[in-house]
N, C-alpha and C positions, 0 to 999 in steps of 0.2 A: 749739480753745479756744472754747466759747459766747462770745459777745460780750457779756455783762455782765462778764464777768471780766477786759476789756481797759482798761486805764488811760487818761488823757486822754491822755497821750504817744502811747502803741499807734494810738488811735483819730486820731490827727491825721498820723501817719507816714500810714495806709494813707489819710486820705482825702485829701492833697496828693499823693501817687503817684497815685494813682488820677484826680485830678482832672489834673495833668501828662501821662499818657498819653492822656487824653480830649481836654483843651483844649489842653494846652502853657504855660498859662501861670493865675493867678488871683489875685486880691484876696483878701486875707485877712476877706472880709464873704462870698464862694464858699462858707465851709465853714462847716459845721453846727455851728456851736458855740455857748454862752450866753456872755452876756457875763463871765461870772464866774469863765469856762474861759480869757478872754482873753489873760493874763501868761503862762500854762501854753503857749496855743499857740506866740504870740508866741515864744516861746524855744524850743521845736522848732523852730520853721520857722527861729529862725537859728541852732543846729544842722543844721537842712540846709542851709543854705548853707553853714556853715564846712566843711561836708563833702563840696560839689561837688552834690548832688546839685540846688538851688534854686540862684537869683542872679537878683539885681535891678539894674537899671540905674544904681541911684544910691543912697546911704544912704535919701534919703526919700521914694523910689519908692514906692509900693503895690502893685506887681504881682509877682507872684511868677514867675518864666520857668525852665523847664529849664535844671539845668545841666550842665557839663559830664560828670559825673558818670551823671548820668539821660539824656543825650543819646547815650552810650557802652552804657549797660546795657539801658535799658527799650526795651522794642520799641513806638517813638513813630513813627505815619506821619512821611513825613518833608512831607508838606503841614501837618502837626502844628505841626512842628518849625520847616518856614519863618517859617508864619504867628507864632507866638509870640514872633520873633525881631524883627519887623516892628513 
């Protein structure tokens, strides 16, 4: 599917996966979005958490960490996986 044709949804799943298996972990200011896309993200990303896939430390964490979900699926060095836990 060319990528203009990908929704704000679409485009926020792959770029939190994708940032997950690179870093292990991200602040939601990591990802490329305008500020206008905010609410939009904000609410996938906790969809990915209710879904295992994200989890944060605390309700008003800011960091986003692998969950158990994306720790089980995604092929995340596990130096990845330490550090983000850390």
């Amino acid at each position: 599917m060319p990528e203009g044709h990908l929704t704000v949804r679409d485009r926020v799943w792959d770029a939190a996966l994708t940032t997950l298996v690179n870093r292990g972990k991200f602040k939601l200011s990591d990802l490329s979005f305008d500020e206008s896309q905010t609410a939009t993200v904000r609410r996938v990303l906790k969809t990915m958490i209710e879904l295992g896939w994200l989890k944060k430390d605390s309700k008003g964490s800011s960091i986003y960490r692998l969950g158990p979900k994306a720790e089980l699926l995604l092929d995340v060095d596990e130096e990845i996986i330490e550090s983000a836990n850390s």
